[in-house]
VMD Tcl script that builds the backbone (N, CA, C; Angstrom):
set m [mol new atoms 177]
animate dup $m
set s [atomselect $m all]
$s set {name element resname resid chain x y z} {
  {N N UNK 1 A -15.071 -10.004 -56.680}
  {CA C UNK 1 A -16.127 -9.701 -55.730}
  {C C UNK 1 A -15.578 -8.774 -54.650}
  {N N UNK 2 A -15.535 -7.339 -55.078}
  {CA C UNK 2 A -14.163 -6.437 -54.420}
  {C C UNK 2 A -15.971 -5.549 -53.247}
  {N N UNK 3 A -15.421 -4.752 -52.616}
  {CA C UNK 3 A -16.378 -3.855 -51.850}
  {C C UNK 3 A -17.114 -2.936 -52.478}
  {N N UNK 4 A -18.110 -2.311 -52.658}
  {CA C UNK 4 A -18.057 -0.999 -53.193}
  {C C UNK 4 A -18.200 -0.058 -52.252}
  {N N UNK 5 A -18.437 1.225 -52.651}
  {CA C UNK 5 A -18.739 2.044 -51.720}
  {C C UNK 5 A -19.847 1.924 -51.254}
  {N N UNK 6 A -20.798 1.326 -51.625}
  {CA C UNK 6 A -22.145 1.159 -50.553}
  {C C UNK 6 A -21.805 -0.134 -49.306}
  {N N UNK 7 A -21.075 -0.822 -49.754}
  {CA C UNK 7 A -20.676 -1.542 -48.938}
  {C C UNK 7 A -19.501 -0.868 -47.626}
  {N N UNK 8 A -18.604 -0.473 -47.910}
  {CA C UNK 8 A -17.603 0.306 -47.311}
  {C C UNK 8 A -18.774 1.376 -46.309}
  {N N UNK 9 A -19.116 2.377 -46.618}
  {CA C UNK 9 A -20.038 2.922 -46.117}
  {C C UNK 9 A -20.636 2.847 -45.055}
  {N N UNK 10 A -21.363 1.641 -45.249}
  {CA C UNK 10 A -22.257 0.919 -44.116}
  {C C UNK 10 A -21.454 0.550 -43.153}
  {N N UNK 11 A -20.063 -0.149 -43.580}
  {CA C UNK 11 A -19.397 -0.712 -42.329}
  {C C UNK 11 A -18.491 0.755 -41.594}
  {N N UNK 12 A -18.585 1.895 -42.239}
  {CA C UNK 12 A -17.955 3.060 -42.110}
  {C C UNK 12 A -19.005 3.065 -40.869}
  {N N UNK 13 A -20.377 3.202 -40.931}
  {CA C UNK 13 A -21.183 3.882 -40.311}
  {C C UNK 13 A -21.355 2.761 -39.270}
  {N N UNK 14 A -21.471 1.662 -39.045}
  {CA C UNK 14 A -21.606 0.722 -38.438}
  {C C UNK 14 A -19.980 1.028 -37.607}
  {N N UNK 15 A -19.256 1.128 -37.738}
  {CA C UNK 15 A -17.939 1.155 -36.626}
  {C C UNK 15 A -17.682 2.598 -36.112}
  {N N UNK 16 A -18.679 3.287 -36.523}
  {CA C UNK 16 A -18.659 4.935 -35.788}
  {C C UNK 16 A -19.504 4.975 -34.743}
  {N N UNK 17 A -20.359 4.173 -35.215}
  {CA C UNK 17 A -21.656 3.711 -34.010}
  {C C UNK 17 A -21.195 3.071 -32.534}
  {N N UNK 18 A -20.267 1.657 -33.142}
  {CA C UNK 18 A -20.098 0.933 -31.894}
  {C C UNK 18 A -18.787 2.108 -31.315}
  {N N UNK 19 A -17.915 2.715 -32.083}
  {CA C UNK 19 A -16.715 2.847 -31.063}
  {C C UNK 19 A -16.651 4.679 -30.738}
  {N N UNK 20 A -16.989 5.159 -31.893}
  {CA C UNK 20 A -17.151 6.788 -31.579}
  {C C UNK 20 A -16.251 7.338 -32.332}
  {N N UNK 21 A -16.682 8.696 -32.478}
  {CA C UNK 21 A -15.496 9.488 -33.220}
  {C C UNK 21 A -14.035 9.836 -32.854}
  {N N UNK 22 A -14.305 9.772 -31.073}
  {CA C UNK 22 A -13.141 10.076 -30.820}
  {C C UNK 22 A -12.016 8.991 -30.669}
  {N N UNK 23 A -12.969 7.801 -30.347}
  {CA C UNK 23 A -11.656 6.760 -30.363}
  {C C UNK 23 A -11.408 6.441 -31.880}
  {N N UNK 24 A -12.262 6.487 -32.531}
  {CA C UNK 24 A -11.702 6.687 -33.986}
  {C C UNK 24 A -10.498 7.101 -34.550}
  {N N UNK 25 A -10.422 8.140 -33.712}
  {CA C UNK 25 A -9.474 9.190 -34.518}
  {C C UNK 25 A -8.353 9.206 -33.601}
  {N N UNK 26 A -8.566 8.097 -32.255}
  {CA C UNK 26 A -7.243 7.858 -31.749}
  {C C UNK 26 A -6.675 6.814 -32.010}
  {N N UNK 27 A -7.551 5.597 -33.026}
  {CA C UNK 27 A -7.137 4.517 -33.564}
  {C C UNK 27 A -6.330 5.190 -34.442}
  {N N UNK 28 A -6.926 5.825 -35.396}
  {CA C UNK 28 A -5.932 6.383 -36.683}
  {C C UNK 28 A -4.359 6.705 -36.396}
  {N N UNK 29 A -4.495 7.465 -35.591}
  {CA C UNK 29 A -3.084 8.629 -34.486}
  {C C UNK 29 A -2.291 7.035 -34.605}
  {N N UNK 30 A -2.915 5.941 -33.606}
  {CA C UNK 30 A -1.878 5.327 -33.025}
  {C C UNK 30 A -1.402 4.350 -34.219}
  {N N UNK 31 A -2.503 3.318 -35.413}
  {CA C UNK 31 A -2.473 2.733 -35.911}
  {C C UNK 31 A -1.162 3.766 -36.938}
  {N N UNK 32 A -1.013 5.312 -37.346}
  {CA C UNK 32 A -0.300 5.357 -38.227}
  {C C UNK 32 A 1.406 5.863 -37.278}
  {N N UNK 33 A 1.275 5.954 -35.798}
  {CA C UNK 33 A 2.396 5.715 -35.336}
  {C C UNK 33 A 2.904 4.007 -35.547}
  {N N UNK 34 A 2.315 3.419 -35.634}
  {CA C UNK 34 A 2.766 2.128 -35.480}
  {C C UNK 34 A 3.433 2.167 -37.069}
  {N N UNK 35 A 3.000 2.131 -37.900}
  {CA C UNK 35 A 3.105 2.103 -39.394}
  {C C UNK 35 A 4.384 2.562 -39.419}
  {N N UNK 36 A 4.535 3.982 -38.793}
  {CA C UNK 36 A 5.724 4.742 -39.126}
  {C C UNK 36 A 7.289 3.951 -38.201}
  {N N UNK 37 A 6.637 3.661 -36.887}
  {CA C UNK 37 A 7.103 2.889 -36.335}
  {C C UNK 37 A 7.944 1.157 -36.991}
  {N N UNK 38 A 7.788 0.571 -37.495}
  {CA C UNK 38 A 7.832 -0.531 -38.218}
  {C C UNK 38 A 8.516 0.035 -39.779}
  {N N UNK 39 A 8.123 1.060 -40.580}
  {CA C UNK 39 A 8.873 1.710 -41.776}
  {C C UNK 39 A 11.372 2.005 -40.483}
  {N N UNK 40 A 10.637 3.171 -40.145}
  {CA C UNK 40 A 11.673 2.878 -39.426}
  {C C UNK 40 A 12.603 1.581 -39.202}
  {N N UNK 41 A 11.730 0.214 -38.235}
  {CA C UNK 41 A 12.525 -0.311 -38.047}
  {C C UNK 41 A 13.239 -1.483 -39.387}
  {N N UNK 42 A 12.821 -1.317 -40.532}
  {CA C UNK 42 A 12.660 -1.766 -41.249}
  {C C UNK 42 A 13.759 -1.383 -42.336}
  {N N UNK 43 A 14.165 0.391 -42.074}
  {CA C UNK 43 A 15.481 1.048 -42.505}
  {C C UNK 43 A 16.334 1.007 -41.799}
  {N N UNK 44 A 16.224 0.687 -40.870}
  {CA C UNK 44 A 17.174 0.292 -39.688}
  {C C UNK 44 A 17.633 -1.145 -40.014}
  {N N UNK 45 A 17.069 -1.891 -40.001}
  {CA C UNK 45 A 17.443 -3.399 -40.026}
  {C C UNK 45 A 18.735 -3.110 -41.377}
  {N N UNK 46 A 18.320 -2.299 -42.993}
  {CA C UNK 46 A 18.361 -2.538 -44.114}
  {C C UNK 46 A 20.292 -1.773 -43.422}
  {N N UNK 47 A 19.859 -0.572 -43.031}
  {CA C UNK 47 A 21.115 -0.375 -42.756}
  {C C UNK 47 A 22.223 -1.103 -42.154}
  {N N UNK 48 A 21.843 -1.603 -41.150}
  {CA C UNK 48 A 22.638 -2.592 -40.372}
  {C C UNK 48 A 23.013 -3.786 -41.118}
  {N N UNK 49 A 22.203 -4.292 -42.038}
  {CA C UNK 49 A 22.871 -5.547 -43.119}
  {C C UNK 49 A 23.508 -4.265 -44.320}
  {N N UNK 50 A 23.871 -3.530 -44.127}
  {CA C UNK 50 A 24.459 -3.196 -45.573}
  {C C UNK 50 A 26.044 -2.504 -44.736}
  {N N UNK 51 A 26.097 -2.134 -43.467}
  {CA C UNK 51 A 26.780 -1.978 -42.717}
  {C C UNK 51 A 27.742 -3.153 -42.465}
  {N N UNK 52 A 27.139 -4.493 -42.279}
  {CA C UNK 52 A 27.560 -5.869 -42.105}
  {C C UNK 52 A 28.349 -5.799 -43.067}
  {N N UNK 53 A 27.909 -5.820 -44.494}
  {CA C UNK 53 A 28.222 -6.184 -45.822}
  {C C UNK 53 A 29.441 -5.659 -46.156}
  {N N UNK 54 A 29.711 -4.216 -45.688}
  {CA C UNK 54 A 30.672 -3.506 -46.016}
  {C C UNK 54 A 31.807 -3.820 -45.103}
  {N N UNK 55 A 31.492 -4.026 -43.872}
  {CA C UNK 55 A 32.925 -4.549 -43.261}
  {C C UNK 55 A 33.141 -5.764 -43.691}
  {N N UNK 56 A 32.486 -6.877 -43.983}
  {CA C UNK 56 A 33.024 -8.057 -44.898}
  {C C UNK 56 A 33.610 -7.354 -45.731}
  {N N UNK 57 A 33.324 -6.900 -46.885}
  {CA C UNK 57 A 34.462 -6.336 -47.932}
  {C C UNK 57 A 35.332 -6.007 -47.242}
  {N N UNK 58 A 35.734 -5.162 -46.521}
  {CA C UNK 58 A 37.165 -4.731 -45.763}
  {C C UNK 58 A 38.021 -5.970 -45.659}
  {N N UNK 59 A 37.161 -7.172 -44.897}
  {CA C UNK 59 A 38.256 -7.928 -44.323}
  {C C UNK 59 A 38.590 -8.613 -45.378}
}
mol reanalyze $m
mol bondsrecalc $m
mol representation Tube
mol addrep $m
């Protein structure tokens, strides 16, 4: 019981209504800084345990 596009649609048009185009499109901006934000910290973390890992082998 997935969405279709008539469904999607409506709620497309229904959340352009209440919030506007422009905050729309500053949700998008910020929602895909965040995304990128979190990918980052996420290669960061991976590095730092594989960094860990390797000075264990040393010792």
């Amino acid at each position: 019981m997935g969405l279709g596009p008539w469904e999607l649609g409506i709620i497309l048009v229904i959340v352009l209504l209440i919030f506007g185009v422009g905050r729309i499109t500053k949700l998008g901006s910020e929602l895909g800084r965040s995304v990128s934000a979190f990918r980052q910290g996420l290669q960061d973390g991976k590095d730092e345990l594989a960094d860990e890992e390797g000075a264990e082998k040393e010792a």
